[in-house]
N, C-alpha and C positions, 0 to 999 in steps of 0.2 A: 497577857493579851485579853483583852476586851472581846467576849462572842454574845452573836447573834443568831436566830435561827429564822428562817424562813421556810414555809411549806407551798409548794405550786407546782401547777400539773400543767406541765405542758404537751399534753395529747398522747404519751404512751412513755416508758421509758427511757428514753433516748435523750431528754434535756437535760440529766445528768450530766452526759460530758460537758453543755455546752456552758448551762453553770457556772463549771469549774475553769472554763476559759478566763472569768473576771477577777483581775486582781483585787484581793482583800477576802476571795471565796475562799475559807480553809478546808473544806470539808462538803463531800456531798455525800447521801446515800439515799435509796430510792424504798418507795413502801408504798401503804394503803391507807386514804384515810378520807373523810368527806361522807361517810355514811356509816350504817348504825348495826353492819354483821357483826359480831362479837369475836370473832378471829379468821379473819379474813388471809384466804390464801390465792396464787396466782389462779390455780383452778378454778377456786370457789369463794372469788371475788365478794360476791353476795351487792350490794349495791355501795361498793367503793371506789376511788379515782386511783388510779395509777400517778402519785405523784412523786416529786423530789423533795428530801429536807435540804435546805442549804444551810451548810454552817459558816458565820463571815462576822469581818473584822470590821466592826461600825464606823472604826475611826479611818481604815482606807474606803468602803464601801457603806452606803447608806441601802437602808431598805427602801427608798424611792427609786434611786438607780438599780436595784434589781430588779424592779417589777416593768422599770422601761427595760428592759434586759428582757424580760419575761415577754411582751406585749409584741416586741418588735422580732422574736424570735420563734414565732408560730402564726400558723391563723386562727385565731380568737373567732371567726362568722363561722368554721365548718361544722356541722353539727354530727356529734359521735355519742357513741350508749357514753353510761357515767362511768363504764372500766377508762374511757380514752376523752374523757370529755377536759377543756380546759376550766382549772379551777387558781382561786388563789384563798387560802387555808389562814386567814389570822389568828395572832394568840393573844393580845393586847388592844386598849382600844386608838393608841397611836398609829397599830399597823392597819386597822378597821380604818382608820379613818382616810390614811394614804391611799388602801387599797381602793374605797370607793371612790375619792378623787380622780384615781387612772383609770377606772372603771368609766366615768362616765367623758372622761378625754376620751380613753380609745372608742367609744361611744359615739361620740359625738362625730371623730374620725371617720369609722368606717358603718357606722349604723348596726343594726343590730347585732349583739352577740351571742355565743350558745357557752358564755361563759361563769361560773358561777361564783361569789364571794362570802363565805362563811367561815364563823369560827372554829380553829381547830379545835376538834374534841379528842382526839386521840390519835396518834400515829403507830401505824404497825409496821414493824420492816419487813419485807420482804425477804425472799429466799436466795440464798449466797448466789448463786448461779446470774441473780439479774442484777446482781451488784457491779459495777465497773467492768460491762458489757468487754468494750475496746480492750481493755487491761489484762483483762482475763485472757483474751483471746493469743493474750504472748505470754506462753508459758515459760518461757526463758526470764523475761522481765520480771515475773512475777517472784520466781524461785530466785535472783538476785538481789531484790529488794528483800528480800525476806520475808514475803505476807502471810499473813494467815487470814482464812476467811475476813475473823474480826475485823482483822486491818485493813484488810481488803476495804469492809465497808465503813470505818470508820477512820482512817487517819490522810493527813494531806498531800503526802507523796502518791498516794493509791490516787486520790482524786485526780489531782494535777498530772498526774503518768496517765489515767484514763485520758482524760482530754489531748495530751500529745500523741497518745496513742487513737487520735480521731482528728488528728491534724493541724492541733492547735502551732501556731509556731513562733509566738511569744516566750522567750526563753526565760525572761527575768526569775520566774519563782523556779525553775527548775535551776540556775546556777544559785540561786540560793540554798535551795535545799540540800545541795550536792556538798553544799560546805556544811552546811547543818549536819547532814547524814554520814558525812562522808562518806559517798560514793564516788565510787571507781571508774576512772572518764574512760573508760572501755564503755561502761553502763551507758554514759552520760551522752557518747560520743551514738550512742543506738535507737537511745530514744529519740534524740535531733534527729538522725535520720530518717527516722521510720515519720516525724512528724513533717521532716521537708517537702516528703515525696504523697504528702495531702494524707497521711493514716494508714492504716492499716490495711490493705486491697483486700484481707478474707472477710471483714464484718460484713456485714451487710447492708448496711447507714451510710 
């Protein structure tokens, strides 16, 4: 499989799950990056953006349809410090080029924005705790899938289980995976539900 990576902030943590709602997104994990502290932590952010790495599959999902993805699933006008500010992170001058195309569409849309377009210089990840928010939160889920931190933040099940565990309720990559993983439709039968009844009721999102 064919991967891509995408970095953008959409205004705090939380776009994470939403991400991982789009098919073709294999992978999310959340970190810091867009500014120049040399090891940057949740504390002592120093002047970096809380954003999301997207990892995804070019050939079902394009980086043009993420960033309408990104545009249409925040408010790009409200203006926040640069911990919560919205950004979009290029690593290439294809995605440089995309990015400011939507940049001056959403632009021209809604008039100004307090949004920033820059290239990635380096990405930090964040601390296990802010990794797959929703996911975490089902400690049952977590210990049947098997995760560990790592996986937490790095593999597709984790991703795609966060988002149903925030309500997502497109099931397609979840019965895939089930057969991929094979998991146990006790499992399978838990997380549908927990995502039919709109997520998880203890987060707070």
């Amino acid at each position: 499989m064919s991967r891509a990576r995408a970095y953008l902030g959409m205004q705090c943590f939380w776009g994470e799950s939403a991400f991982a709602k789009q098919r073709g997104v294999v992978g999310t994990r959340v970190g810091y990056a867009g500014g120049t502290t040399p090891a940057p932590t949740y504390r002592d952010i120093g002047d970096h953006t809380e954003v999301t790495e997207v990892t995804f599959d070019p050939s079902i999902i394009t980086y043009r349809s993420i960033l309408d993805f990104f545009w249409s699933h925040h408010d790009p006008t409200l203006h926040n410090k640069k911990q919560y500010q919205s950004a979009i992170l290029w690593t290439n001058e294809d995605e440089e080029k995309i990015a400011k195309e939507t940049y001056e569409e959403q632009k021209n849309k809604v008039g100004k924005l307090d949004t920033y377009v820059v290239r990635l210089d380096k990405f930090h990840q964040a601390e296990d705790y802010h990794q797959k928010y929703w996911l975490r939160a089902q400690s049952r889920i977590v210990k049947e899938l098997n995760l560990t931190d790592e996986t937490i933040a790095t593999s597709e099940i984790a991703s795609k289980a966060n988002a149903y565990m925030a309500g997502y309720t497109d099931f397609t990559d979840l019965d895939r995976l089930a057969k991929e993983l094979n998991l146990s439709a006790d499992l399978v039968k838990v997380i549908r539900e927990i995502a039919e009844r709109g997520g998880d009721p203890r987060a707070c999102h």
